[in-house]
Structures are given as structure tokens and as C-alpha cells.
C-alpha positions in Angstrom: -93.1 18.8 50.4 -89.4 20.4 49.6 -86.6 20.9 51.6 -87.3 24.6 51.7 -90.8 24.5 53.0 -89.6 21.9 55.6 -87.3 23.9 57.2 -89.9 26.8 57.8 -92.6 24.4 59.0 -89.8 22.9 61.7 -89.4 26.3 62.7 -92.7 27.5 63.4 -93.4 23.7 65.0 -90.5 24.5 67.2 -91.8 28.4 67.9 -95.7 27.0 68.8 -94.1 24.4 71.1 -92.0 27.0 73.0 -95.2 28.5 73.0 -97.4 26.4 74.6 -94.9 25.3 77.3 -95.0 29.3 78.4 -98.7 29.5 78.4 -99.5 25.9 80.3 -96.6 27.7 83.0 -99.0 30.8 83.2 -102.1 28.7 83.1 -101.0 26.4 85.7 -99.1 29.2 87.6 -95.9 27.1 88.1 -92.5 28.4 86.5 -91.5 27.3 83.1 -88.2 25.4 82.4 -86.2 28.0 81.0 -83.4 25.4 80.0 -86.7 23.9 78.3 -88.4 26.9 76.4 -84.2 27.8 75.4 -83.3 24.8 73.6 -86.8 25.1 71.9 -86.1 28.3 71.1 -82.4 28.3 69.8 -83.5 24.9 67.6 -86.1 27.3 66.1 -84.0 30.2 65.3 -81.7 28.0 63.3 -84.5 26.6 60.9 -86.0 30.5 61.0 -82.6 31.8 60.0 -82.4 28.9 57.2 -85.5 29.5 55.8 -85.0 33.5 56.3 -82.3 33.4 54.1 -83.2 31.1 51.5 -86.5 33.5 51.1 -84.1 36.9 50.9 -81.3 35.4 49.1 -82.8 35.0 45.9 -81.2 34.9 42.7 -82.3 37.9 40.9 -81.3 39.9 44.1 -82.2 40.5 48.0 -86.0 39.8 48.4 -87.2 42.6 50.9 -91.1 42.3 50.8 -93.7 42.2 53.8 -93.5 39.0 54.7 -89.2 38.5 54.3 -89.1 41.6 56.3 -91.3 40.7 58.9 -89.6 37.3 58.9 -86.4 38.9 59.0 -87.5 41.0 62.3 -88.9 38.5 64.0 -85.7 36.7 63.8 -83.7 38.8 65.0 -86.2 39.9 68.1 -86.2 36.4 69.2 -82.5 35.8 69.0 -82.0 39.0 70.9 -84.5 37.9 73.6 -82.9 34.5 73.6 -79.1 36.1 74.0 -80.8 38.8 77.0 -82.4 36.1 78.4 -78.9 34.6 79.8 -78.7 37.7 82.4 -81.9 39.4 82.3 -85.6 38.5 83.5 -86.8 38.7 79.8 -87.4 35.4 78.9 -91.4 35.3 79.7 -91.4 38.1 76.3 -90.7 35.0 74.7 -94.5 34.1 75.4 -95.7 37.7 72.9 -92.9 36.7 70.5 -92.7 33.6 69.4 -96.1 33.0 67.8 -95.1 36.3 65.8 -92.0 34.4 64.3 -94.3 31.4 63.8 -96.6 33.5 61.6 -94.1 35.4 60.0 -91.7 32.6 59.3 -94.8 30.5 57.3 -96.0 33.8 55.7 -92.7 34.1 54.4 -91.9 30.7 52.9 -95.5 29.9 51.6 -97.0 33.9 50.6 -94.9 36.4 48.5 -95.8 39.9 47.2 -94.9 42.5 44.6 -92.0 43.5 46.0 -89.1 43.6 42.8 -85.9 42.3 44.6 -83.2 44.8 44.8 -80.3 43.2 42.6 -77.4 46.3 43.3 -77.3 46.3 47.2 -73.9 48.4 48.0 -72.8 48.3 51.5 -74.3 51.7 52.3 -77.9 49.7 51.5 -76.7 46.4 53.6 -75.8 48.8 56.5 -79.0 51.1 55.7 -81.1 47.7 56.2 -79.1 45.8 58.8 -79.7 49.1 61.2 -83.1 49.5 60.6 -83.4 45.6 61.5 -82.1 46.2 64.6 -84.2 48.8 65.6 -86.9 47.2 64.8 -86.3 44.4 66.9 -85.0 46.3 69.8 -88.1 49.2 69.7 -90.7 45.5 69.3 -88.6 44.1 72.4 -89.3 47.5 74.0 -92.9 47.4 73.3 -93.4 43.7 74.3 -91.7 44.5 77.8 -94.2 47.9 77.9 -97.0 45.1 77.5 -96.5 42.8 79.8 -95.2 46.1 82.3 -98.8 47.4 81.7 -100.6 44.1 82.2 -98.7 43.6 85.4 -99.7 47.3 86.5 -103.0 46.2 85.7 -102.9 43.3 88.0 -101.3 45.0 90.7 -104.3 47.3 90.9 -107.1 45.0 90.5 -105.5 42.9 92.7 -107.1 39.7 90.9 -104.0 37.4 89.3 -101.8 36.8 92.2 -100.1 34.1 89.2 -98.8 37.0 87.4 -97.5 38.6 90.5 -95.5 35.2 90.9 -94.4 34.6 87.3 -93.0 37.9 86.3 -90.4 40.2 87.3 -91.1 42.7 90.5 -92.4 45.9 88.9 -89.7 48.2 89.3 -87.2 45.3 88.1 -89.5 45.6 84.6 -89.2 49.5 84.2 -85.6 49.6 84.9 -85.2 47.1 81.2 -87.5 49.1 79.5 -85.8 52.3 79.5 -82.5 51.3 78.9 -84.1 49.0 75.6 -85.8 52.6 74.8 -83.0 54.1 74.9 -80.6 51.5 72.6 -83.7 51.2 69.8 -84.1 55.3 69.8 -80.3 55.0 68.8 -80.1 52.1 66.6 -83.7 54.0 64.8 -81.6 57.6 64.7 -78.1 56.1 62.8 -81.4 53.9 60.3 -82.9 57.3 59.5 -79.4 59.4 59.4 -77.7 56.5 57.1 -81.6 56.7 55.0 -81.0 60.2 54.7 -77.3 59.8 53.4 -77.0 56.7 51.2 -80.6 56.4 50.0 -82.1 58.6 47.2 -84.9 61.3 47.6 -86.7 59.9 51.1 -88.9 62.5 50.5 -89.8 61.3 46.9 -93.9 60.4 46.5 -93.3 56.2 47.0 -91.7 56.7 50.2 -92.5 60.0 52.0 -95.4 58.5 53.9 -92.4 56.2 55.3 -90.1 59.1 55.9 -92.6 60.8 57.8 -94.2 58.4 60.0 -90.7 56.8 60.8 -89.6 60.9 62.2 -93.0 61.1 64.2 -92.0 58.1 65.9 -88.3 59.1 66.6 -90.0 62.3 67.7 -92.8 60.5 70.1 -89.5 58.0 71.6 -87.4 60.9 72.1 -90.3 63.0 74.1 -91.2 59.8 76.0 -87.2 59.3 76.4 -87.2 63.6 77.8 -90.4 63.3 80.0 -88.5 60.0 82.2 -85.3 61.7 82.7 -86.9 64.8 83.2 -90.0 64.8 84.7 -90.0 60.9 85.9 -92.6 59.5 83.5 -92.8 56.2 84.2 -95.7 53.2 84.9 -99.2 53.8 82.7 -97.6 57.0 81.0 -94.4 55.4 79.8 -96.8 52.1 78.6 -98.7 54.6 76.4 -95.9 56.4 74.7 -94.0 53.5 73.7 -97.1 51.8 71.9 -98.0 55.1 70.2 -94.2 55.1 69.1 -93.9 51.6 68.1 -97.6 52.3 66.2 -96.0 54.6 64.0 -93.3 53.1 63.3 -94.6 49.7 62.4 -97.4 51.9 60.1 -93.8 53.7 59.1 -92.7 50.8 57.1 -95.2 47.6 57.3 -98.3 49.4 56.8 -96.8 51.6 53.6 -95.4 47.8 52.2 -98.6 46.5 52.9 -100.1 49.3 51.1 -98.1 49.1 48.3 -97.3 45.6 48.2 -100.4 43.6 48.9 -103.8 46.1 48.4 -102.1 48.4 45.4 -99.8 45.3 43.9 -97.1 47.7 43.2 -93.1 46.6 43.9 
């Protein structure tokens, strides 16, 4: 086994590990060391960021397919969480996170698709990319928060898992970090399509129009989600449903079309 393989398999060894210790705390209903699942975590992200790189970095150019992308995101979500974590009550989205960076970090380093790598990345691309990166991850950190807000709701109700009640945030503690994370990725996604619109070529040419459109409908579903809490006080189930609609779209918006193209049509 090479050095490069290595590194991703010590990553996703550290990201399962970080993962069981969150689950055995919810199994066992006890708090987790956050100290614990931290170091865990940060030793992972360095070995994800290692590996992430060597996989984009390529020779012939950036390597931007499915799996480098997805690894790329995953990165990033988890280093945000990680970085939140140090003021905010968002370290149990660690437990929805960091078998995705597992998966994604492995599918990366050991499965590759058609994607051509792009060898003249100007600035305008790098910013293009490094925005859309960001919404990503903030929008996925949004959507994991809206899960585990919805679960809790559910719980709350049923009145079955007093574990949950004790494990995660109060309710209205949870809402009041969603919003302002819709708010930041609605943002970060509106300066990734402006910046598409302005550096890139034709978005509505055949090969990426699908992209172009799905990415608007879910800038448009955010933004109506976004004008129905400050204006008519959505909030609990509603706000839940929205924000995986929105973050449906836009992961069909850009995974779905490279998985398309990439994997079941073998195009680049």
C-alpha cells in the first residue's frame, strides 16, 4: 500500500472512530467527550486535506470529478463544524457528518471518473469554485442542523426518547443556528451563481443547463423559506421541509448532473 492511499485510509479510520464515540454517547445516553471526538476530528481533517489535495492536484491540471468534489465538501463541512463547534452547540452534527467524509474521502482516493481535469484555472475559476465550496458546506451544515431539529421535534411530540432531549440542544437554541447558517449559505450560493454567470461561459449551454437551473430553483426555494421566517414566522416542521427540498436540489444541481455525466453516460 502507497503513501497516498495511506493517508486517506488514516483519515476515514480517524472519521469512523469519531463516529462511533458519538453514537455509543447516544446509545448509552451519557455526553460524549468533546475534547475526545475534537482531537479525532482535527487529526482527520489533516490526513482528509492531504489526501484531498493530492487527488485535485494533479499534474495535467485540477481534478474536479464526483468523488474529489464530494471529498472536497466534506472537508470543508467538517472543518467548519469543527471551528463552530468552539462557541456553538453544533458539535453532535459531527455524528451525520463524519461518516460522509469517511465515504467520500475513500471514494476519492481509490474510485475516479471521466471527469477531464481542467488544466487553465484563472482566478475567476479558483474563486468561481472556492464559493461554490463554501456554500455547499454551509447549505449541508444547514440541512444536517434541520435534521437533527426535526428529529428532536419528532421526539418532543412522541414523547418517547427522553436521551435525545438530554443530548441535544433545547429546541429553540437549534432554530436560532439554523437560520442564521440559512442565511450565510443563501449568500455564499448567490456570489457562486453571480461569479458562474460572469466568469464562466454559456451556463445556459446544453452540458450544463440542467445545473444552471436546478442550482436557481434552489436559491429560489432558500430565499422563499428565508421570506416566509422573517415574514410570516415559519419555523419548526415547515422550516425542516424547505431546507431539505432546497438542499435536494441543489445537491441534484451539481452531484446528480456529474453523476450523470460522469459515472452512467462516461462523458468528462
Amino acid at each position: 500500500m502507497g503513501f497516498a492511499a495511506a493517508v486517506g485510509l488514516i483519515a476515514a479510520a480517524a472519521y469512523i472512530a469519531g463516529t462511533g464515540m458519538l453514537i455509543r454517547s447516544f446509545i448509552q445516553g451519557v455526553p460524549v467527550s468533546i475534547r475526545r471526538v475534537s482531537l479525532l476530528t482535527l487529526a482527520a481533517l489533516f490526513f482528509h486535506g492531504l489526501s484531498t489535495y493530492q487527488v485535485i492536484n494533479t499534474p495535467q491540471g485540477l481534478h474536479l470529478g464526483i468523488y474529489a468534489a464530494a471529498s472536497l465538501v466534506t472537508l470543508v463541512l467538517a472543518g467548519l463544524i469543527l471551528v463552530a463547534s468552539i462557541r456553538l452547540p453544533v458539535h453532535n452534527l459531527l455524528v451525520l457528518v463524519l461518516p460522509l467524509a469517511a465515504v467520500s474521502v475513500l471514494a476519492a482516493r481509490f474510485l475516479d471518473s471521466s471527469f477531464t481535469p481542467i488544466t487553465n484555472a484563472t482566478p475567476a475559476l479558483v474563486w468561481h469554485i472556492f464559493l461554490s465550496v463554501a456554500a455547499y458546506a454551509i447549505l449541508f451544515m444547514a440541512t444536517c442542523q434541520a435534521i437533527l431539529l426535526g428529529v428532536l421535534e419528532r421526539e418532543l411530540r412522541s414523547k418517547r426518547t427522553i436521551v435525545l432531549l438530554r443530548l441535544l440542544p433545547p429546541l429553540e437554541t437549534m432554530e436560532s443556528l439554523l437560520f442564521p447558517l440559512l442565511w450565510v449559505g443563501l449568500a455564499a450560493l448567490t456570489l457562486a451563481i453571480a461569479t458562474g454567470f460572469v466568469f464562466l461561459e454559456d451556463m445556459f449551454a446544453q452540458h450544463v443547463v440542467h445545473h444552471t437551473a436546478l442550482s436557481l430553483a434552489s436559491w429560489l426555494v432558500y430565499a422563499i423559506l428565508l421570506g416566509g421566517h422573517h415574514v410570516l414566522g415559519w419555523r419548526g416542521t415547515t422550516a425542516v421541509r424547505w431546507s431539505l427540498i432546497a438542499f435536494a436540489l441543489l445537491v441534484l444541481a451539481y452531484f446528480g448532473s456529474k453523476f450523470v455525466l460522469e459515472i452512467l453516460l462516461d462523458q468528462p
